[in-house]
N, C-alpha and C positions, 0 to 999 in steps of 0.2 A: 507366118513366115511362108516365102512360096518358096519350092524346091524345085531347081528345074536342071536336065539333065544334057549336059552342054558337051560339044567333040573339039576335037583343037580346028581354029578358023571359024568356030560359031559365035555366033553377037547375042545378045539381052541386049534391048534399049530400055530405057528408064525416062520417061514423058520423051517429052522430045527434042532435051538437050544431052543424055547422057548414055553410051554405047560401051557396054563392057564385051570385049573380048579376049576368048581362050585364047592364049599366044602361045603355050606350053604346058604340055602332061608328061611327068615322068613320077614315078614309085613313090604315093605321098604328096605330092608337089604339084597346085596349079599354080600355075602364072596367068595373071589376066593383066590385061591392057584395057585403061579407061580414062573414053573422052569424053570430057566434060569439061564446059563455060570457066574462065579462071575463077570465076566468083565465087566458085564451090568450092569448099574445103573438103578434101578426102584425105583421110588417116586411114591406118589399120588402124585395126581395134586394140588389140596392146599398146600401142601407141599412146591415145587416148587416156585408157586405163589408167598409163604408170602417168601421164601429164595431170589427169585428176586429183591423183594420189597424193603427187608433189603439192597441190595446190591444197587440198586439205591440209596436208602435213605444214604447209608455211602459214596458213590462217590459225590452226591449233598451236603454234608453235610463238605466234604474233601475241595471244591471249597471256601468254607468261611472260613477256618480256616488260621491262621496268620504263612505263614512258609510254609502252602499247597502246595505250588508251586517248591515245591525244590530249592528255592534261599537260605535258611538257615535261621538263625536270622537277622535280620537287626538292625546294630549296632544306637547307640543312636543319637540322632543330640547334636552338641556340639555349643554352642553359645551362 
């Protein structure tokens, strides 16, 4: 991880499609402004996290359900 020590109006670039800038410091709280290509996908990272979650939670939740398995319905027993 690099750590770098940033003032408000300072930029970090990242190669040489992607410019983050400090837009706002107050108690706690940066705000950063960042430009970058639409083709990049930028999340916060709890963002992320709880979209991960969700998506384990629906593939473990897939694994109990009756039919889950692509066989289809299972016809009745007759006797």
């Amino acid at each position: 991880m690099l750590i770098i020590a940033r003032r408000k109006g300072q930029r970090i670039l990242i190669g040489d499609d992607v410019e983050v800038i400090v837009t706002e410091l107050s108690k706690g709280v940066v705000k950063l402004g960042i430009m970058a290509p639409t083709t990049l996908t930028i999340l916060r990272g709890e963002t992320k996290d709880v979209a991960d979650a969700n998506r384990a939670a629906a593939a473990s939740s897939l694994e109990h359900l009756p039919g889950a398995d692509g066989a289809g319905p299972k016809e009745p027993s007759q006797g």
